[in-house]
C-alpha positions in Angstrom: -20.4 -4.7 2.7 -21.5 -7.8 1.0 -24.8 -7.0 2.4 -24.8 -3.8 0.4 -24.2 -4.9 -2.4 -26.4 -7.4 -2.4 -28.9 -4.6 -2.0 -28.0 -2.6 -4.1 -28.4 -5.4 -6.8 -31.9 -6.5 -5.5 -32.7 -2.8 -6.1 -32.2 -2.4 -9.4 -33.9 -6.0 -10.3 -37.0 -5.0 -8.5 -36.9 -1.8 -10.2 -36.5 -3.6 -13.9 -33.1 -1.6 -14.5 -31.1 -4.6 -15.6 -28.4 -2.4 -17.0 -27.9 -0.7 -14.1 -27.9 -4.0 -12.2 -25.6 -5.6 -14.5 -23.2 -2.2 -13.9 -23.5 -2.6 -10.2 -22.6 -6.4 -10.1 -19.6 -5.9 -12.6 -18.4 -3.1 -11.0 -17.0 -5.0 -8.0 -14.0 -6.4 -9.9 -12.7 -3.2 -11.0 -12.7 -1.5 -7.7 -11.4 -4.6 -5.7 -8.7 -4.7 -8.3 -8.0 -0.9 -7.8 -8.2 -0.6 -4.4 -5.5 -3.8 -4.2 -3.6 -2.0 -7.0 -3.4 1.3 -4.4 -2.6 -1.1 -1.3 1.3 -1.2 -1.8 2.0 2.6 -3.4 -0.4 4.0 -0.2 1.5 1.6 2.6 5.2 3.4 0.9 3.8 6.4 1.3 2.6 6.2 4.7 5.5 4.2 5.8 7.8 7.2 4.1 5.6 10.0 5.4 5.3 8.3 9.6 9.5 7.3 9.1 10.5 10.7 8.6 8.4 12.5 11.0 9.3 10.5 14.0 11.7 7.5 13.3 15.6 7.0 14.3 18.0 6.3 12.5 20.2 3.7 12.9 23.0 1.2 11.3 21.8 -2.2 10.8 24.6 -4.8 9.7 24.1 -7.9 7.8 22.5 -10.9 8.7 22.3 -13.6 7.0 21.0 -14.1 2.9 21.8 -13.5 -0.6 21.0 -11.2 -3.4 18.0 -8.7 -2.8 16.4 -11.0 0.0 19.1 -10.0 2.7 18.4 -9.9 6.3 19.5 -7.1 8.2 19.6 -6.6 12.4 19.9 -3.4 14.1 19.8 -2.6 17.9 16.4 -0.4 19.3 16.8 2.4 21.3 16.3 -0.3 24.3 19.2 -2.3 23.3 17.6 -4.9 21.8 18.3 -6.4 18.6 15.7 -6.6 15.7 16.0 -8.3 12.2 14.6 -6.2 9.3 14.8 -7.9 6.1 13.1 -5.8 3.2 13.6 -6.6 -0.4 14.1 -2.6 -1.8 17.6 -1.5 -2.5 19.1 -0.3 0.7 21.2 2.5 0.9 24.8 1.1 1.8 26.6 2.6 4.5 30.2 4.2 2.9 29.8 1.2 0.2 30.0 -1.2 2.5 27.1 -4.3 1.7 27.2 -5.6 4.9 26.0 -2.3 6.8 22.7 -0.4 5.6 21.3 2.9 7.2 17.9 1.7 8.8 14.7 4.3 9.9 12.8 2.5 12.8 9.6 3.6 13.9 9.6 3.5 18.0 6.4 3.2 19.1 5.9 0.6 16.1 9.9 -1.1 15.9 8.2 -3.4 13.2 7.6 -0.7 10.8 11.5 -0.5 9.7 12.9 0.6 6.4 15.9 0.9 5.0 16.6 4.7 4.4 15.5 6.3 0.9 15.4 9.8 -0.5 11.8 10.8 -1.6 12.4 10.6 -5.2 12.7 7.0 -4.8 9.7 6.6 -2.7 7.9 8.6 -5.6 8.9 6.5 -8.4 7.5 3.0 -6.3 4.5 4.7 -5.4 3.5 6.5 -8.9 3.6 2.3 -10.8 0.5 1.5 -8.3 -1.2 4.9 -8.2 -0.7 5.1 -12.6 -2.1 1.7 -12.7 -5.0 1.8 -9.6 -6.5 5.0 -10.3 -8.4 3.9 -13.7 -9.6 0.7 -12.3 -10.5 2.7 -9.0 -12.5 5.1 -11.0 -13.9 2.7 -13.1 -15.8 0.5 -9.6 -16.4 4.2 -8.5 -18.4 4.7 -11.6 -20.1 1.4 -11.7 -21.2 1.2 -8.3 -21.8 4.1 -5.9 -22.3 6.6 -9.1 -25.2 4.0 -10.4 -26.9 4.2 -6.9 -27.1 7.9 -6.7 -28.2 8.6 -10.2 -30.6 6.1 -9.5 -32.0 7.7 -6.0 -31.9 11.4 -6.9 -34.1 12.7 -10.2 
């Protein structure tokens, strides 16, 4: 990738298009930033969107911590036990803080999350996608747009 750019940049200087070149070096930043924006709101969404097509659901009790940073363990369908300890508001079994409803994928037990409805998943995944699209768009502009309007007439 770094080889591309690179290239990209020795294009336009050999060509004498220094504002191009100057778009297509600057325009890194603002498409890493987007893209690491996106990161979290796209893992939710994938996380919510693989959890309710094929995860279980099961009662996790407390482990051990305090305040939001609470540890939770929960038996597989195997038997064995597995510590999940996620920092988003669990949904509390009956009111009960010591027992959570946990969704657990099986052919990945890592990928473990306490349950949610959608509308929650929404609201954490629309902060990064209303803050990562403009700076997204904004790279996408400055570097791959700059190379094409260059190449084709």
């Amino acid at each position: 990738m770094l080889l591309v750019h690179l290239g990209g940049l020795t294009l336009f200087l050999v060509a004498g298009d220094v504002a191009r070149a100057m778009l297509w070096g600057l325009g890194v930043l603002p498409l890493a930033f987007g893209a690491l924006i996106l990161t979290p709101g796209a893992t939710w969404v994938y996380d919510w969107l693989v959890l309710n097509r094929r995860g279980i659901s099961v009662m996790a009790s407390y482990a051990h911590g305090f305040g939001n940073k609470r540890a939770f363990t929960y038996a597989e369908r195997t038997g064995t036990s597995t510590r999940s300890s996620r920092t988003c508001p669990p949904k509390h079994y009956r009111g009960d803080p010591s027992r959570i409803e946990i969704v657990f994928d099986p052919q990945c037990p890592s990928r473990a999350r306490p349950a949610l409805p959608g509308w929650h998943v929404a609201l954490q995944a629309s902060g990064p996608l209303v803050l990562g699209l403009p700076f997204l768009a904004a790279g996408l502009f400055l570097v791959p747009y700059q190379m094409v309007d260059f190449l084709v007439p």
